[in-house]
C-alpha positions in Angstrom: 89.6 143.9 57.1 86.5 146.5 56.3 87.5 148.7 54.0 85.2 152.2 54.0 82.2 150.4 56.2 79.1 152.4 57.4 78.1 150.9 61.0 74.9 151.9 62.5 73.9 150.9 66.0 75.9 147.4 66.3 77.0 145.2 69.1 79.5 142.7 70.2 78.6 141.1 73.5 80.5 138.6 75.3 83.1 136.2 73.5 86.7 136.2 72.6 88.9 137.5 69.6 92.0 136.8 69.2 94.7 137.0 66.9 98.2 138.3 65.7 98.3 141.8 63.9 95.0 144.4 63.6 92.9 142.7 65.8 89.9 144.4 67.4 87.0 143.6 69.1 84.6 145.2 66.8 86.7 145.2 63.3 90.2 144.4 62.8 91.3 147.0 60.2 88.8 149.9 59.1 89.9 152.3 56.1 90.0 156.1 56.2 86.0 156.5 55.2 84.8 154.3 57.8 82.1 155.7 59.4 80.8 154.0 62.6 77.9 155.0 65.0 76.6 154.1 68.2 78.2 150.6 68.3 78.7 149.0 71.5 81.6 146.4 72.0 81.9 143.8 75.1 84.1 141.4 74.7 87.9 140.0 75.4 90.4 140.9 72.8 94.5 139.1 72.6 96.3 140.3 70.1 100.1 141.2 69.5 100.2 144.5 67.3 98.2 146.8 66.9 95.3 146.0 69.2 92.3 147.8 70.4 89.2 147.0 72.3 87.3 148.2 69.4 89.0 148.8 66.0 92.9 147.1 65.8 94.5 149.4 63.3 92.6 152.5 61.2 90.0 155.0 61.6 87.7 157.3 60.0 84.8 158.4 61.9 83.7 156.7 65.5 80.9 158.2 66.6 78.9 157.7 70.1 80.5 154.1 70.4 81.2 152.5 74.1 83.7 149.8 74.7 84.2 147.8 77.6 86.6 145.4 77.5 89.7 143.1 78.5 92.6 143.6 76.2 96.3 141.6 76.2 98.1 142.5 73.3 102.5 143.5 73.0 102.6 146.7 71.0 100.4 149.6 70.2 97.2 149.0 72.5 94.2 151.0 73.0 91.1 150.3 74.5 89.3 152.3 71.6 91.9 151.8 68.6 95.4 150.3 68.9 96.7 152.6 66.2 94.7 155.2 64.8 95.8 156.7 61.3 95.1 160.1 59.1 92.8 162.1 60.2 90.8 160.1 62.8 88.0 161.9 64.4 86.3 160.1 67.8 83.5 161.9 69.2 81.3 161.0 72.1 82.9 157.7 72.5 84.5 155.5 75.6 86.4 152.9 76.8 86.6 151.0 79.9 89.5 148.8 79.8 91.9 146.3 82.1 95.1 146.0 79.8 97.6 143.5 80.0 100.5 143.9 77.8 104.3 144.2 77.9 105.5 146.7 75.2 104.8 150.1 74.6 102.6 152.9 72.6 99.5 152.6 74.7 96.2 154.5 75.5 93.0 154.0 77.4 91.4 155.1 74.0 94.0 155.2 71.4 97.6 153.2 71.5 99.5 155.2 68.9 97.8 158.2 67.0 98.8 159.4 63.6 96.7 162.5 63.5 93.1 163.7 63.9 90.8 165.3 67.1 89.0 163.4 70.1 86.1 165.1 71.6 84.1 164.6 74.5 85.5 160.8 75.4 86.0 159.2 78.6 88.5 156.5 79.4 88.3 154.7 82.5 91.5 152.0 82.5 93.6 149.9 85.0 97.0 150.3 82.6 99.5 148.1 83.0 102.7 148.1 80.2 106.1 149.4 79.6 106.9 152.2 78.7 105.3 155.2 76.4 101.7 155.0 78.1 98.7 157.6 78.5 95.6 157.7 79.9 94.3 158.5 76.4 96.6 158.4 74.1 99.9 156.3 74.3 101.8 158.3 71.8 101.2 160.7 69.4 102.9 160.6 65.8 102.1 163.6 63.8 99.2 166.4 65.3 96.2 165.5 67.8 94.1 167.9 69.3 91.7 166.2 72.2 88.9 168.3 73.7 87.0 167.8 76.7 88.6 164.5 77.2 88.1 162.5 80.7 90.9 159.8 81.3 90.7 158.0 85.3 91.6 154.7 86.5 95.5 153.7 87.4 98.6 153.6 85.0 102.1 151.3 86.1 104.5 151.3 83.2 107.8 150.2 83.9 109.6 152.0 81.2 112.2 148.6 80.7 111.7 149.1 77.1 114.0 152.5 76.9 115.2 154.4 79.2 113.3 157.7 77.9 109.8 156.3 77.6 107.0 158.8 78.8 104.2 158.4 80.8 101.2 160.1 81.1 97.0 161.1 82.5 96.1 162.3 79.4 99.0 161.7 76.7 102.0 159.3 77.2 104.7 160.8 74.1 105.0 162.6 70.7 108.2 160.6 69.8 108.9 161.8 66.1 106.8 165.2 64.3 104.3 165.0 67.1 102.1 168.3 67.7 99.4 168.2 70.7 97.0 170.3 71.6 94.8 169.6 74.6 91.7 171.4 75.9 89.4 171.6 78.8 90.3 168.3 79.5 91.1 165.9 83.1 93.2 163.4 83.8 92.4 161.6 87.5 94.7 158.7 87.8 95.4 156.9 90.8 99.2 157.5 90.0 101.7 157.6 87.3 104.5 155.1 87.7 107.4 156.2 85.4 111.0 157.2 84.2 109.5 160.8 82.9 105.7 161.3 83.8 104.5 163.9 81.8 
């Protein structure tokens, strides 16, 4: 747990981390004034909730950061951020990520996103889960705008979890409050396997 770190020009290369809840493979839980640039992370992350190839559970500011990564984790996976709180803003940033997981509320960059903007981010994922997945952003709880976002690779979810889950290239769901806006932004997925693809 990091609370309100300033990161400059870090890396993670090769390893494992695992763990249970808020497990990334850059920093498990960063507060709200976390600001972190240009940080690279490489490694294999195995988690159960909220799990993300570079930050588990929080936010702030992520700047210019790449991930590339293997992630298994149950609920709320993203290859960037498993969940992503208030006010979240992830700029120039991507993820490359093979997931292997079995619940829902998962994104090639963010698993489940409370509220802030992505700009200019790529995602390139092989998505495997059930239910509620997005080629950027799992699910959306309260307002997200992306711009210029870039999601591509292949999403199977099997929506066994509920029968209404959603499934989609760029966002999976808003479930509750959720408000989305989306510009100048591609979604080029092998396919979309799903109940309700969006």
């Amino acid at each position: 747990r990091v609370e309100s770190p300033h990161i400059i020009n870090c890396s993670v290369i090769d390893g494992t981390v695992e763990g249970n809840e808020q497990v990334g493979g850059f920093i498990g839980f960063a507060s709200s004034g976390s600001q972190i640039l240009h940080c690279i992370s490489n490694v294999t992350v195995i988690g159960d909730f909220s799990v993300g190839g570079f930050i588990g559970d929080g936010g702030g500011i992520i700047h210019s950061c790449t991930v590339t990564s293997s992630i298994t984790g149950s609920n709320v996976v993203g290859g960037l951020i498993g969940y992503a709180g208030e006010n979240v803003q992830i700029t120039s940033s991507s993820a490359v990520s093979n997931f292997e997981f079995s619940e829902p509320w998962t994104g090639g960059l963010v698993g489940r996103f409370d509220s802030g903007n992505i700009t200019d981010c790529y995602a390139g994922s092989i998505l495997s889960a059930n239910g509620d997945v997005g080629g950027i952003v799992g699910d959306v709880y309260h307002s997200v705008n992306i711009t210029n976002g870039y999601s591509i690779g292949l999403i199977t979810a099997e929506n066994s979890y509920r029968l209404d889950s959603e499934n989609g290239g760029i966002v999976g769901s808003s479930r509750t409050e959720g408000n989305i806006t989306i510009t100048n932004s591609v979604a080029l997925m092998q396919s979309v396997d799903g109940s309700s693809p969006t």
